[in-house]
C-alpha positions as CSV (number, residue, x, y, z in Angstrom):
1,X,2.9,7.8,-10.1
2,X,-0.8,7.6,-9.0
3,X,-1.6,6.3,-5.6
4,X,-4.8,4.5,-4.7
5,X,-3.5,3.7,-0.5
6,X,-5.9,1.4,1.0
7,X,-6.6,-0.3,4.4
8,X,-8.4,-3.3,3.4
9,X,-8.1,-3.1,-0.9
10,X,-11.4,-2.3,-3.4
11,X,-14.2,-3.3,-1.1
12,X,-16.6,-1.0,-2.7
13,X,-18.1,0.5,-5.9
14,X,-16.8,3.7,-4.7
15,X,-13.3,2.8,-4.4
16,X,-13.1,0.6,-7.5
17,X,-14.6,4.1,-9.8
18,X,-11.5,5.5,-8.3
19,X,-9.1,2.8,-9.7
20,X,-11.1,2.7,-12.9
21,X,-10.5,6.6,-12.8
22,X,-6.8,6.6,-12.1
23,X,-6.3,3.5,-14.7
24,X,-8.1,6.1,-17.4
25,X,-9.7,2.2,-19.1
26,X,-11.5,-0.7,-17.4
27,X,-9.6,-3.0,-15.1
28,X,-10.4,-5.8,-17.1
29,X,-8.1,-4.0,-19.8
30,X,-5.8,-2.9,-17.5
31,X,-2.2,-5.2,-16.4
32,X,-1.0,-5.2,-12.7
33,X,1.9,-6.7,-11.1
34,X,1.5,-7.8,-7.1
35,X,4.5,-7.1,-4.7
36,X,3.6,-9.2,-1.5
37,X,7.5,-8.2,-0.2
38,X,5.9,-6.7,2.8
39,X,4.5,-9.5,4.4
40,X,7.9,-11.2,5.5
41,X,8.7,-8.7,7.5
42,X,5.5,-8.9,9.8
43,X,5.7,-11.8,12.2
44,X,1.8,-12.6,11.8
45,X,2.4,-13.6,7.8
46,X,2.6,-17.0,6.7
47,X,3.0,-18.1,3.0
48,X,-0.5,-18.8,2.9
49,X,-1.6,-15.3,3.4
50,X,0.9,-14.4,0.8
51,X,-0.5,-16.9,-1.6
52,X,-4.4,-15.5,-0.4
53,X,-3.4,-12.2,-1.5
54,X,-1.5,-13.2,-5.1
55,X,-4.0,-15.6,-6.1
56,X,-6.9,-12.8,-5.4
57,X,-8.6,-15.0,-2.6
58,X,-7.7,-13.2,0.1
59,X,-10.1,-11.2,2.3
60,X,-8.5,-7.7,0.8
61,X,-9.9,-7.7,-2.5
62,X,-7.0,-6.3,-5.3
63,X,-5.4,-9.8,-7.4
64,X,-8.6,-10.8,-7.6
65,X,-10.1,-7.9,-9.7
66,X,-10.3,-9.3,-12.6
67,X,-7.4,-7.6,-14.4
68,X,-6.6,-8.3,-18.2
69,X,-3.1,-9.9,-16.7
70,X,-1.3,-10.2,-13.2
71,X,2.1,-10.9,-12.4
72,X,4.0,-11.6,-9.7
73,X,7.2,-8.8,-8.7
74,X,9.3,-10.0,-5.6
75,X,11.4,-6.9,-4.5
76,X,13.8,-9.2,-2.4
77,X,15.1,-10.8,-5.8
78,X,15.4,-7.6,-7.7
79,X,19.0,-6.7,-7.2
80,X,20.1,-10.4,-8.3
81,X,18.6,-10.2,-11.8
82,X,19.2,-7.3,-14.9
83,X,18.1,-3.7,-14.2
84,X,16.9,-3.7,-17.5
85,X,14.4,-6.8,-17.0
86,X,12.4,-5.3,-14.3
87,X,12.4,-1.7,-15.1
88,X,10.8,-2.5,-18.4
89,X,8.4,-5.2,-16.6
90,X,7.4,-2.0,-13.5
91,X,7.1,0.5,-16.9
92,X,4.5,-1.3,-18.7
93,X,2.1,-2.2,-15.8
94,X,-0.2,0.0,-15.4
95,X,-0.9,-0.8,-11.4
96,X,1.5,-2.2,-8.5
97,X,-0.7,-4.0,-6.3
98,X,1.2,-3.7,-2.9
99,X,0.5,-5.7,0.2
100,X,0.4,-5.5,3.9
101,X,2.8,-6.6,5.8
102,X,5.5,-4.5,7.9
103,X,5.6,-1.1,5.8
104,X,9.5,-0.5,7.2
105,X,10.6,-3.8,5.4
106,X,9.0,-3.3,2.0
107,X,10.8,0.3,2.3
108,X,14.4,-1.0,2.8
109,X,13.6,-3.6,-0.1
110,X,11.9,-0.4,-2.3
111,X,15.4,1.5,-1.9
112,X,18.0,-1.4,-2.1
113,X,16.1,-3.0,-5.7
114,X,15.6,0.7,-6.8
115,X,11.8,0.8,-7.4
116,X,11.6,3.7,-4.5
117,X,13.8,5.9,-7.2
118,X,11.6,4.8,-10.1
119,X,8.4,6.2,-8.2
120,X,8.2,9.3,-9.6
121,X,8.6,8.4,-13.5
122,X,6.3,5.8,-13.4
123,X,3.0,5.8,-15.2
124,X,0.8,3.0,-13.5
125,X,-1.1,3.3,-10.1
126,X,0.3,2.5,-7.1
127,X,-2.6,0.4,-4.9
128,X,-2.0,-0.2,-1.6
129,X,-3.4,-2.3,1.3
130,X,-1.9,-1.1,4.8
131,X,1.3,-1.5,5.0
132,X,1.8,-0.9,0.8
133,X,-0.2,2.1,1.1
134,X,1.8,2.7,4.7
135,X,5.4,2.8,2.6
136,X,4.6,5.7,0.9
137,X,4.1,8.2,4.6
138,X,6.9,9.8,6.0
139,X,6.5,7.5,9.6
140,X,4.2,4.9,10.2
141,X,4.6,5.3,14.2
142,X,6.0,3.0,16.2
143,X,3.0,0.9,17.1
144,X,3.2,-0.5,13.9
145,X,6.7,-1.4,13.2
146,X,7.3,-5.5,13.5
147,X,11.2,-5.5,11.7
148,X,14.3,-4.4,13.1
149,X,14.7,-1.5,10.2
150,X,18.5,-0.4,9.5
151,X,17.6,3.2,10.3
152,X,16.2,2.1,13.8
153,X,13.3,4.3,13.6
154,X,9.5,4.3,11.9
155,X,10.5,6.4,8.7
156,X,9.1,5.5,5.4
157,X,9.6,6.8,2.1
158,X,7.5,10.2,2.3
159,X,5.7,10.2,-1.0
160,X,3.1,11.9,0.6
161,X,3.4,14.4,3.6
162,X,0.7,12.5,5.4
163,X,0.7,9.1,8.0
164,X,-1.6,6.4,7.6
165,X,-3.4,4.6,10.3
166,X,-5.3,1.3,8.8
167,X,-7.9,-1.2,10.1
168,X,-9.9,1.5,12.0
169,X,-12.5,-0.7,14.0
170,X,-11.8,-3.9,12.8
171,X,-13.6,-6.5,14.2
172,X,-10.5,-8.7,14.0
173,X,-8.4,-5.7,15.8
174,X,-10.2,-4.4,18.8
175,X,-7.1,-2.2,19.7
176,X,-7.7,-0.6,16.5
177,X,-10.3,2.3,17.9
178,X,-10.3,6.1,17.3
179,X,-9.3,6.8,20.5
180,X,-6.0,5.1,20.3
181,X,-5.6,6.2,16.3
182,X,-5.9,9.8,18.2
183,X,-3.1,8.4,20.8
184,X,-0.9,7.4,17.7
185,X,-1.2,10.5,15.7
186,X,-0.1,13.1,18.9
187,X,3.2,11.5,18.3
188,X,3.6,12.2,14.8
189,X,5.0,15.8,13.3
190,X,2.9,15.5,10.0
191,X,-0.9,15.1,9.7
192,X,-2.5,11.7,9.9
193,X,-5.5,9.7,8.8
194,X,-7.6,7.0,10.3
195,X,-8.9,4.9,8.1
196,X,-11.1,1.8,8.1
197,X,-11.5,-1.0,5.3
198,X,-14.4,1.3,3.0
199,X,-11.8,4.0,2.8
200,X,-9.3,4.9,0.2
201,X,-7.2,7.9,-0.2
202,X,-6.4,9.3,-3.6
203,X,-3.7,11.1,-4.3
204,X,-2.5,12.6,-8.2
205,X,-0.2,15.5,-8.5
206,X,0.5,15.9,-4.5
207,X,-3.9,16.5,-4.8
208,X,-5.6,14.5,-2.1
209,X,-9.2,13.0,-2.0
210,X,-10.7,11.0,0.2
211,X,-13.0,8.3,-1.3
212,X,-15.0,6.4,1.1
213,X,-18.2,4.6,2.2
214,X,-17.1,4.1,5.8
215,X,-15.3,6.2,8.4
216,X,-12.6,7.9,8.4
217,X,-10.9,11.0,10.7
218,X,-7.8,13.4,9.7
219,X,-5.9,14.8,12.5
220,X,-3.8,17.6,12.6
């Protein structure tokens, strides 16, 4: 699968080429499903942020795209309905549009409903906004772990062999500076990146590019 892992979703021309790029035809011929799984495990998520984020009016642009359809995939329901249902549904999309959230939760509910095993077979893009682009690192550090995880610690699912850092100076998150993303990435054994809300990173093949028209820092 294509990623597309985001802080803050398409906020510029340069990251929405890339979609358009990793799509291979125009977004508004393209289908997506949204998985907001992620934000019940994060204690700062109400139902209104995940109804900001499906209906494409939240301040992370990705529903709101203007794709040629949009659905809806909850992971939590997954292993109560047919394999056969979903698998089909996750096949034909051709992007996942992944919220934030806590990025341990929406891992445990990626391995028990099965998508994490589907990853690698699937066509579509994977698009991700902090926490859904988060999922896919090996650890996301223990700063940014809000749910009691069954393994106890910050693993993820290590799709790529990099840690993600979101929300570099936001206004909204004044802890969020370079200094402490330098803090946070000492205690990791893989590289990281520091990214703010212009910033995307690309990654086809195991091939990394960063795309951005903001700031952004790689340590390690």
């Amino acid at each position: 699968m294509k990623l597309l892992l985001t802080s803050g979703g398409v906020r510029n021309a340069s990251i929405r080429a890339a979609l358009t790029d990793l799509l291979g035809k125009p977004i508004a011929e393209s289908s997506a499903l949204c998985i907001p799984t992620a934000n019940y495990g994060h204690p700062m998520v109400t139902p209104e942020t995940t109804w900001r984020f499906i209906s494409g009016t939240s301040s992370a642009p990705l529903a709101g795209l203007g794709w040629k359809s949009l659905g809806v995939l909850e992971l939590t329901a997954l292993p109560t309905i047919d394999r056969d249902r979903w698998v089909q549904w996750v096949r034909e999309a051709d992007a996942l549009l992944v919220d934030g959230g806590d990025a341990t939760y929406l891992c445990h509910w990626m391995r028990e409903s099965g998508l994490a095993d589907l990853l690698p077979s699937l066509p579509g893009v994977w698009v991700g906004i902090s926490a859904g682009s988060m999922v896919m690192t090996p650890r996301i550090g223990p700063e940014f772990v809000e749910w009691d995880p069954p393994s106890g610690d910050d693993s993820t699912l290590g799709v790529v062999p990099f840690s993600i850092f979101p929300h570099l100076d936001h206004p909204e998150m004044p802890e969020n500076t370079l200094a402490e993303a330098q803090r946070w990435a000492a205690g990791l054994p893989n590289p990281a990146y520091a990214i703010d809300e212009q910033t995307a990173i690309k990654v086809v093949d195991g091939v990394v590019e960063v795309v951005s028209e903001g700031t952004w820092k790689l340590f390690g």
